[in-house]
C-alpha positions in Angstrom: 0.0 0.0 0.0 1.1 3.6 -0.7 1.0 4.8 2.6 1.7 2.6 4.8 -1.9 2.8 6.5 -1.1 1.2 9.7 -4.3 0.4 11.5 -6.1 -0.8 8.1 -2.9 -2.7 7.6 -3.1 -4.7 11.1 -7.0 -5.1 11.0 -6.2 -7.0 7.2 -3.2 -8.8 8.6 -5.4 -10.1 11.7 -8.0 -11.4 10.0 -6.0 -13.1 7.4 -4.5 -14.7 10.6 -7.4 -16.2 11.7 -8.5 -17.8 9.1 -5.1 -19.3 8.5 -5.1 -20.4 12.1 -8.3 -22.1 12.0 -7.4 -23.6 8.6 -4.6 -24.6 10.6 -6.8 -26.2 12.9 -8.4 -28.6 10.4 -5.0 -29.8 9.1 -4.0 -30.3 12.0 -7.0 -33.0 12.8 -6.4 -34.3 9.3 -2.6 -35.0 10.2 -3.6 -36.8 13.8 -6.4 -38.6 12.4 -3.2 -39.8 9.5 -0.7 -40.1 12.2 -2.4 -42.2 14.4 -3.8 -44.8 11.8 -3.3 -48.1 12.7 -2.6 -50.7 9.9 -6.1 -50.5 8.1 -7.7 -49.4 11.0 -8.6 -45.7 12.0 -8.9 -44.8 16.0 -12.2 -44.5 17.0 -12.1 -40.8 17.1 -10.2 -40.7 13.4 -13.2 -42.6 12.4 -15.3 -40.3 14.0 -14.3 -37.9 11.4 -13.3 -39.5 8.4 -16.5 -41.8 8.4 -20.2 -40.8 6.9 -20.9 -37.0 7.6 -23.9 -36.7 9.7 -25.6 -33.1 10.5 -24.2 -33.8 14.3 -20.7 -34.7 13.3 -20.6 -31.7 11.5 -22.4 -29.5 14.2 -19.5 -31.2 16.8 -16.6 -30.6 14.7 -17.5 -26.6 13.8 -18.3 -26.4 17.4 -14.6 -27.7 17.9 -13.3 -25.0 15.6 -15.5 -22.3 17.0 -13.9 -23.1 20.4 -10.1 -23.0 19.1 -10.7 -19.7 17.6 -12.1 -18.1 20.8 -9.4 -19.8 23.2 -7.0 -18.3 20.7 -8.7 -14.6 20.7 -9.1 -15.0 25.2 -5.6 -16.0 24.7 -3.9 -12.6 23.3 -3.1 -14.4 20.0 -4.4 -11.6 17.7 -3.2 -8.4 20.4 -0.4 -6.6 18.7 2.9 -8.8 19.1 5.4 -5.8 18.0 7.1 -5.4 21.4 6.1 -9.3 22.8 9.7 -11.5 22.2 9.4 -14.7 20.0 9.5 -16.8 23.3 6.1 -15.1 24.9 4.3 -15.9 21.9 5.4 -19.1 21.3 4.0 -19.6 24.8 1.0 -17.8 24.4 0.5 -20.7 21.4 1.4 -23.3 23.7 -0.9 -22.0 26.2 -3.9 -22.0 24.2 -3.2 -25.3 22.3 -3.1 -27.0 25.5 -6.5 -25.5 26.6 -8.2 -26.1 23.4 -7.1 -30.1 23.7 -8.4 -30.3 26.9 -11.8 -28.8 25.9 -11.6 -31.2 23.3 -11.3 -34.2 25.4 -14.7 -32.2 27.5 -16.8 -32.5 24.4 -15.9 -35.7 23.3 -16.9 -36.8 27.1 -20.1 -34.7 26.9 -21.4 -36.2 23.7 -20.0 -40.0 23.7 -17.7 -39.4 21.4 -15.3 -42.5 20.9 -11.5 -41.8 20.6 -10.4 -39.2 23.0 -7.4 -41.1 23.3 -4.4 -39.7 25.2 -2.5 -40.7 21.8 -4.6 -39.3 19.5 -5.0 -35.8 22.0 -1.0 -35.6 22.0 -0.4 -35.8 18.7 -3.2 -33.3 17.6 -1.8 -31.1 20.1 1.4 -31.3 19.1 0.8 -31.0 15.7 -1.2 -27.8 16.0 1.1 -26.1 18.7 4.2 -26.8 16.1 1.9 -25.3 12.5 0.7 -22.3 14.6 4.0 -21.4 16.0 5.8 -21.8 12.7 3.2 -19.4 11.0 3.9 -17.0 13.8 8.0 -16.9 13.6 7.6 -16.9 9.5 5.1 -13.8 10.1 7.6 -12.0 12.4 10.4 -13.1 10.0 8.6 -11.2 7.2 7.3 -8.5 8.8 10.7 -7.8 10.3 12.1 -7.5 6.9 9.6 -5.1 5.8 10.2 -3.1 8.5 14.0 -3.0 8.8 13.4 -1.8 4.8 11.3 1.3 6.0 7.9 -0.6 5.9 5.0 -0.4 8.3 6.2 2.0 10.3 4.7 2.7 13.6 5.5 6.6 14.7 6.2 7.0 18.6 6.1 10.0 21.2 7.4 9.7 24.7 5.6 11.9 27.2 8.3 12.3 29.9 11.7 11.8 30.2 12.5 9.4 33.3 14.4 6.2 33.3 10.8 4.0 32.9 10.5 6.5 29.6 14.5 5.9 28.1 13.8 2.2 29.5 11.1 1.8 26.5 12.7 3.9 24.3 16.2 1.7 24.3 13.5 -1.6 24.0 12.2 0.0 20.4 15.2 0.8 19.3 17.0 -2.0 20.4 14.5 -3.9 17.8 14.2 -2.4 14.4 11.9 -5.1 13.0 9.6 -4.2 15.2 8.9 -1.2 12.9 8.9 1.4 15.7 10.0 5.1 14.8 11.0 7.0 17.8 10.0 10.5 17.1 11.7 11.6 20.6 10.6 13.2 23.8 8.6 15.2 25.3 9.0 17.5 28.8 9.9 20.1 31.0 13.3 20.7 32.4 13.6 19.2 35.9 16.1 17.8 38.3 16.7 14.6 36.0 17.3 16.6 32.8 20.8 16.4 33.0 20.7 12.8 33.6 18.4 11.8 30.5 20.8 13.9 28.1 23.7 12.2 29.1 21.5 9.2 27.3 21.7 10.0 23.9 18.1 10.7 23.2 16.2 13.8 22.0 13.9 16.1 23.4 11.2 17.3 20.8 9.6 19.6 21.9 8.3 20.9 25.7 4.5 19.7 27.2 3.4 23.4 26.1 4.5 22.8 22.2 2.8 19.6 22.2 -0.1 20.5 20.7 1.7 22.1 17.7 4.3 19.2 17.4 1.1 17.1 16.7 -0.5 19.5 14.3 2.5 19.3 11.8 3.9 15.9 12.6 2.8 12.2 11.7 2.6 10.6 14.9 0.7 7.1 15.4 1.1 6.8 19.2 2.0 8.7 22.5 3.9 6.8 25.2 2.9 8.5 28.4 5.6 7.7 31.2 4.6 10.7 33.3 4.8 10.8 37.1 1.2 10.3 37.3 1.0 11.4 40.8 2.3 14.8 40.2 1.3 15.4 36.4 -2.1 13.4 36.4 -4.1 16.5 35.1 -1.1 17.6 32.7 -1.1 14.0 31.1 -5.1 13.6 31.4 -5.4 16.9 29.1 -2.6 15.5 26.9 -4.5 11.8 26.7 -7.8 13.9 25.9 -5.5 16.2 23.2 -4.4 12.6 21.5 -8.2 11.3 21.5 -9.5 14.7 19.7 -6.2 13.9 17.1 -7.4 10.4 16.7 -3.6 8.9 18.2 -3.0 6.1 20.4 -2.5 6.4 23.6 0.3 3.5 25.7 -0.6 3.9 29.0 0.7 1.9 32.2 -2.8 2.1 33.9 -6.6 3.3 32.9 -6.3 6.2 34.9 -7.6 8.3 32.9 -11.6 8.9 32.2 -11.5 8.6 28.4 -15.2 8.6 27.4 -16.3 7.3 23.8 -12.7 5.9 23.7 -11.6 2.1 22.8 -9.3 0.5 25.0 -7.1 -2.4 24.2 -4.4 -4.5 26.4 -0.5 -4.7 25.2 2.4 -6.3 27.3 5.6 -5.1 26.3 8.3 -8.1 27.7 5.9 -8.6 30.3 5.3 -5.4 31.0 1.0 -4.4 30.7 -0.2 -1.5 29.1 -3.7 -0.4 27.7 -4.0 1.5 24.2 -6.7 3.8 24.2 -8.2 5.0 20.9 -10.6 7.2 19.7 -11.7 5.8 16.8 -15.3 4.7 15.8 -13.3 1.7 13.2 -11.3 -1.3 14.4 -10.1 -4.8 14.2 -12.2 -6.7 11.7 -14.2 -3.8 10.8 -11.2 -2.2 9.0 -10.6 -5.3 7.4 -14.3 -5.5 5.8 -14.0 -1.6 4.8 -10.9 -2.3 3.2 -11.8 -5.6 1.7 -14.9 -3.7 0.0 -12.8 -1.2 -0.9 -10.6 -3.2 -3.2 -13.2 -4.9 -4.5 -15.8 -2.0 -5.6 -13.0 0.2 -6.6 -11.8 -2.4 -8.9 -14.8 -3.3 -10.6 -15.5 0.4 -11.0 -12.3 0.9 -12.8 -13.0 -1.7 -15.0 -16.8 -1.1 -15.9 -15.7 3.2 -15.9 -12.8 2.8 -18.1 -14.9 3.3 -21.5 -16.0 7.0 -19.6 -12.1 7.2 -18.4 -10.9 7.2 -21.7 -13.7 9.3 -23.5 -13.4 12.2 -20.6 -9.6 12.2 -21.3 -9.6 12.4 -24.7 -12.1 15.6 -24.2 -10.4 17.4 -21.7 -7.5 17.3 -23.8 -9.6 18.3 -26.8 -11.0 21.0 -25.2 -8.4 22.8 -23.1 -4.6 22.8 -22.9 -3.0 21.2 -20.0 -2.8 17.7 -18.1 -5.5 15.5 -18.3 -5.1 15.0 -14.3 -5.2 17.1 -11.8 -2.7 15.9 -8.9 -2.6 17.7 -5.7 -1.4 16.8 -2.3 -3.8 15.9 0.2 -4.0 15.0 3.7 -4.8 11.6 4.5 -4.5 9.3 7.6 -2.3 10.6 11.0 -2.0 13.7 8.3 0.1 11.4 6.1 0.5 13.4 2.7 -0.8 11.5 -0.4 -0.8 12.6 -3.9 -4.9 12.8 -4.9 -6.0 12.7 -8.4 -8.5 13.9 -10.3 -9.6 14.8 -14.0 -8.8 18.7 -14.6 -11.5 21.1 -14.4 -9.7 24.3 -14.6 -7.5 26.3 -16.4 -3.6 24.9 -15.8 -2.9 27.9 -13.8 -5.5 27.6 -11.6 -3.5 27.5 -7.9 -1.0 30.2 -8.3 -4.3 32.2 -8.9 -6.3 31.2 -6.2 -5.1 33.5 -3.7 -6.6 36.7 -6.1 -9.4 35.2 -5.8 -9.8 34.7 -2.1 -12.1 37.4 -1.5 -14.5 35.9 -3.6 -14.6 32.7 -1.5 -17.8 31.7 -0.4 -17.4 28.7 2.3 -16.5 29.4 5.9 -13.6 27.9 7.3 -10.2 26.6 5.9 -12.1 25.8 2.3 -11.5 27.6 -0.6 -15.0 27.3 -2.8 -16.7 29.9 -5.3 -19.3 29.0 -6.8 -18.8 30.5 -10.4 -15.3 29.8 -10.3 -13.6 31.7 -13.3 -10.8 28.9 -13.4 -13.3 26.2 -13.9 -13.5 25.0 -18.0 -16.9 24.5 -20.0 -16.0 21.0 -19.6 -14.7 21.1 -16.3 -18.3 22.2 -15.2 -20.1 19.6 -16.8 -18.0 16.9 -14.6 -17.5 18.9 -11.7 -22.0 19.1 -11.9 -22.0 15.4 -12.6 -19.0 14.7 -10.2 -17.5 12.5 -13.0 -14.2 14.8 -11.8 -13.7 12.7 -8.7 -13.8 9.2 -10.2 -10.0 9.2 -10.5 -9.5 9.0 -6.7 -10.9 5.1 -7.1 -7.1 4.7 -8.3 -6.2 6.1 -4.6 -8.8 3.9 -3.1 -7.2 0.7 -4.9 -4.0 2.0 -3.7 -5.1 2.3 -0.2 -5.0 6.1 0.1 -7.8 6.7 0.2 -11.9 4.9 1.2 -14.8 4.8 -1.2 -16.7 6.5 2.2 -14.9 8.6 4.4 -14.1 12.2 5.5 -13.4 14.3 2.2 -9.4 14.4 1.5 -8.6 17.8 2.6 -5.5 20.1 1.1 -2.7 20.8 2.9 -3.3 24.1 2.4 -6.9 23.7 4.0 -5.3 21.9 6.4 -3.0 24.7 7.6 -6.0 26.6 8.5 -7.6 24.5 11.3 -8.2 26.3 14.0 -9.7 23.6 16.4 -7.8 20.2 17.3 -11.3 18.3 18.0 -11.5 18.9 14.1 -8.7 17.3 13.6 -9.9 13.9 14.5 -11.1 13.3 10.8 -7.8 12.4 9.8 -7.3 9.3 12.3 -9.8 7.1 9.4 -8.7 7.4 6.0 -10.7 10.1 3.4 -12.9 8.8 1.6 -14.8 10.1 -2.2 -18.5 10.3 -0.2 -19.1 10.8 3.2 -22.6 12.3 5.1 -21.2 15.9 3.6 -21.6 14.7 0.0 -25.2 13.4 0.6 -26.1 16.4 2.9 -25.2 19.6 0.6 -21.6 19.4 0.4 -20.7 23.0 -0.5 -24.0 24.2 0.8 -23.0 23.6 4.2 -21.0 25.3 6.3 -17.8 24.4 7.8 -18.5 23.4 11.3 -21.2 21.2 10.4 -19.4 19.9 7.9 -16.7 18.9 10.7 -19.8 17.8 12.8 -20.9 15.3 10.3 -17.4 13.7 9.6 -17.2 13.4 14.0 -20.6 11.6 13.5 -19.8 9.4 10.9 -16.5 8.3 12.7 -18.4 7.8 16.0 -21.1 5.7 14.4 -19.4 3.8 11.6 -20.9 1.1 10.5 -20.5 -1.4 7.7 -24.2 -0.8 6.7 -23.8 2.9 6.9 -21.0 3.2 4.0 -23.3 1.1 2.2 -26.1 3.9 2.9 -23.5 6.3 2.1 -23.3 4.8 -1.1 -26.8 4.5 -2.2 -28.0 8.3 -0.7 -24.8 9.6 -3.0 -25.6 8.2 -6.4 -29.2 10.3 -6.5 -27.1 13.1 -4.7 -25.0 13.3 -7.8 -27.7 13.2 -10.4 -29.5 16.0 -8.6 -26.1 18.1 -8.3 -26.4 18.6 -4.2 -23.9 21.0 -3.6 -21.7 20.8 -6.6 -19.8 23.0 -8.1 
């Protein structure tokens, strides 16, 4: 992906992993049931399942499967595993494998199934324990490639600077595959000061330029190693700054009273923390979202490309200039992506746009006029149909970008945000519809536009992009808003 869009990323990766796993899980009946054949003659229990398939065989076994794959979730197997060591996991795995046999043996006993063997048990066990540990060092083998290479990179702020703080920061760095970035520190001078330079680390910036340093910096999480006894209301504001941002928060304890906020457990070599987030969209939700991303914007490209081509070959036709107008946009954590779309306007069109500011007629940051002199005859027949934006379906392939989502804002927009709850739209990728296409879109102003993209994060849905959808199409034949 193009941006390395972490949570989206994890949320694929996850789910992927659990259906291997439980794949996993049938193989590795198949192999015992193999293993512990004798002669021509199956154990009762291998017989059990390789026999006639019966609606009750088949109930028991997916019951058997559903249990695995909840032991395994109860177990921590899916919790991120970038600061766990190779020997927790492989114990987590162990763990669970152990627990699941011995429900196994439970439901065998419950319903009369023949063959719960001690033999047959072991071997399964063993089997499965070895497979699901071997996928899990090959995954950390490959993902620690990618991100000694630069890939999946997980951006880190340390609020304080005591020895717990320089403690963690050493552990991140001490492990490049684990794909942390350590932005650097964050705090006051105090008596210690002198002893955390002598470390080698950085400060970034003081607790009072915090907020800035988040405003113009990519920053996926916040580390907050505090003295909570003597700065709990300094780091409570700055947990409640990170939530309005949309950035994770590591903390030691739940101290804080984070409301509307997602909380998630983490061990770092033993260590426990909880990340808090603010964000509406998670886990296997991201992974459907994306999922249906790929596949809609895909089949969109292909049934659009007749339109593609004939739109190109008139804007070039018709005007001088590109056929494609590429701007920088914000996108997710305010990474910068490049956005396309098909011109509308004149190829001079930006270094103008500041002579025309007094003409602008949304509030806020946006720059919109209605009878914009830039815009081409053409350029307002797609802009009115919105045939314009259909080349951002190459940045929703690409992963820039959501077929529903808050609208990809400029960074010159961007510069011009004056409040940081506002800036919470950026922790879920942009998207080419949201509720401020369907609800006016430039006939709206700019707070409720805001509102609406808080609202649609808070209350995301799978069914609501799908509504999204539908209320857009006859929002774009009627031209709601465009312009």
């Amino acid at each position: 992906m193009g941006m390395k869009i972490q949570e989206i990323l994890r949320a694929m990766m996850l789910r992927a992993l659990m259906l291997i796993d439980i794949l996993l899980l049938v193989l590795s009946f198949a192999a015992a049931v193999f293993i512990t054949k004798s002669g021509e003659r199956w154990t009762d229990f291998a017989s059990f399942l390789s026999t006639k398939v019966t609606v009750l065989r088949w109930i028991l076994f997916s019951i058997a499967l559903l249990m695995g794959h909840g032991i395994m979730v109860v177990s921590n197997l899916y919790q991120s595993k970038r600061l766990s060591t190779k020997r927790a996991e492989a114990l987590d795995v162990l763990g669970a494998m152990a627990l699941f046999t011995i429900c196994l043996w439970c439901e065998a006993k419950l319903f009369r199934v023949a063959g719960n063997t001690a033999y047959f048990l072991a071997v399964f066990w063993g089997v499965s324990t070895g497979l699901i540990v071997g996928t899990r060092m090959l995954l950390r083998s490959i993902l620690g490639t990618i991100r000694r290479r630069g890939g999946n990179v997980h951006c880190v702020l340390i609020l304080g600077t005591n020895r717990r703080a320089v403690d963690f920061a050493r552990q991140i760095e001490a492990k490049p595959d684990r794909g942390y970035r350590l932005l650097g520190f964050v705090d006051n001078a105090w008596s210690g000061t002198q002893e955390f330079n002598q470390s080698g680390f950085q400060v970034a910036c003081d607790l009072e330029g915090l907020p800035e340093f988040l405003r113009k910096n990519v920053v996926d999480e916040i580390a907050i190693y505090l003295p909570l006894r003597s700065f709990y209301e300094r780091a409570a504001e700055i947990a409640q700054l990170a939530k309005l941002h949309g950035i994770l928060v590591r903390l030691d304890t739940d101290i804080f009273d984070l409301k509307f906020v997602r909380h998630r457990a983490d061990a770092t070599n033993g260590v426990s923390h909880v990340i808090a987030s603010g964000l509406g969209i998670d886990g296997w939700q991201l992974l459907m979202k994306r999922t249906f991303d790929i596949v809609g914007s895909s089949i969109l490209l292909l049934l659009l490309s007749p339109l593609f081509f004939l739109v190109a070959a008139l804007i070039k036709l018709t005007s001088p200039g590109k056929i494609f107008f590429a701007q920088k946009r914000v996108g997710i954590n305010k990474r910068q992506f490049t956005m396309y779309k098909f011109r509308t306007m004149v190829p001079t069109a930006e270094s103008i746009q500041e002579k025309l500011a007094h003409l602008n007629e949304m509030s806020g940051p946006v720059f919109k006029i209605k009878n914009d002199p830039r815009v081409t005859p053409l350029g307002r027949i797609l802009r009115k149909t919105s045939i314009d934006e259909l080349p951002q379906l190459f940045n929703v392939l690409k992963g820039d970008m959501s077929l529903v989502g808050p609208r990809a804002m400029s960074v010159r927009d961007y510069q011009f945000f004056s409040e940081d709850w506002q800036r919470r739209r950026f922790s879920v990728p942009p998207g080419i519809t949201c509720l401020w296409q369907v609800y006016g879109r430039n006939m709206i102003p700019f707070e409720q536009w805001m509102a609406l993209d808080m609202q649609y994060i808070d209350r995301w849905s799978f069914w609501l992009d799908i509504k999204i959808l539908a209320m857009t199409i006859p929002a774009v034949f009627r031209g709601l808003g465009a312009g």
